[in-house]
C-alpha positions, 0 to 999 in steps of 0.5 A, a space after each residue: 186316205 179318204 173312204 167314200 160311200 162304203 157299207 158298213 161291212 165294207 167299212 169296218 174290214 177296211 178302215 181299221 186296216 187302213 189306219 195302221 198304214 195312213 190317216 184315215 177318213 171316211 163318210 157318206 156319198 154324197 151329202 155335206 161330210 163328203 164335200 166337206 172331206 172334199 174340200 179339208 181333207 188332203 187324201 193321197 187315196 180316195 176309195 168309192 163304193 159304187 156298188 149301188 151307184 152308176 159308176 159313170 155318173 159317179 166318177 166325173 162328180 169325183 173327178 171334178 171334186 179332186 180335181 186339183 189335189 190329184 190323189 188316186 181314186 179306187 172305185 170298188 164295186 160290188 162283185 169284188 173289182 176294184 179299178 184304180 183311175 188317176 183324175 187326170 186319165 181317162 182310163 183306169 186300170 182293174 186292180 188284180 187285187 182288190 182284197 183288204 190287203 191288196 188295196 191296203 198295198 196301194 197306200 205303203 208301198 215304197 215313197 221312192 219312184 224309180 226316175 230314170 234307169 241308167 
């Protein structure tokens, strides 16, 4: 799990609860530990703050930049919603719950998908 961008107040209730659930990094946007992270890290979630940032702007620059590994993006802002985009969808989906326990949900929920009903 990569965490992009986040406040401290954000960060310090989120990553501790992260951690006990996924490997966990988290830095600046943007600046050379982001691209770094980008490049050597393999996140299966990439959590954005863009409470201060133009989301529109922001999110292709994410996008492109995890292009290839496909993880989950969480874009949070800062009146509570958090929306979920898969990089290779044009259309997110608002989470209902963009708690700490919500968003800590997205990364341990069961590793089995269901592939086809009978």
């Amino acid at each position: 799990m990569l965490l992009v961008g986040l406040p401290p107040l954000t960060l310090n209730a989120l990553e501790p609860a992260f951690r006990k659930v996924a490997d966990v990094r988290s830095v600046p946007f943007p600046g050379a530990s982001f691209d770094r992270a980008a490049e050597e890290f393999d996140a299966d979630l990439v959590v954005v703050d863009v409470t201060y940032l133009d989301a529109a702007r922001v999110r292709p620059l994410i996008d492109r930049r995890f292009f290839r590994t496909r993880p989950a993006i969480v874009y949070l802002s800062g009146g509570g919603e958090a929306w979920l985009y898969d990089v290779h969808t044009p259309h997110g989906r608002r989470l209902a719950d963009a708690s700490v326990s919500g968003l800590v949900a997205l990364t341990s929920g069961s590793p089995l998908r269901l592939v086809a009903e009978q």
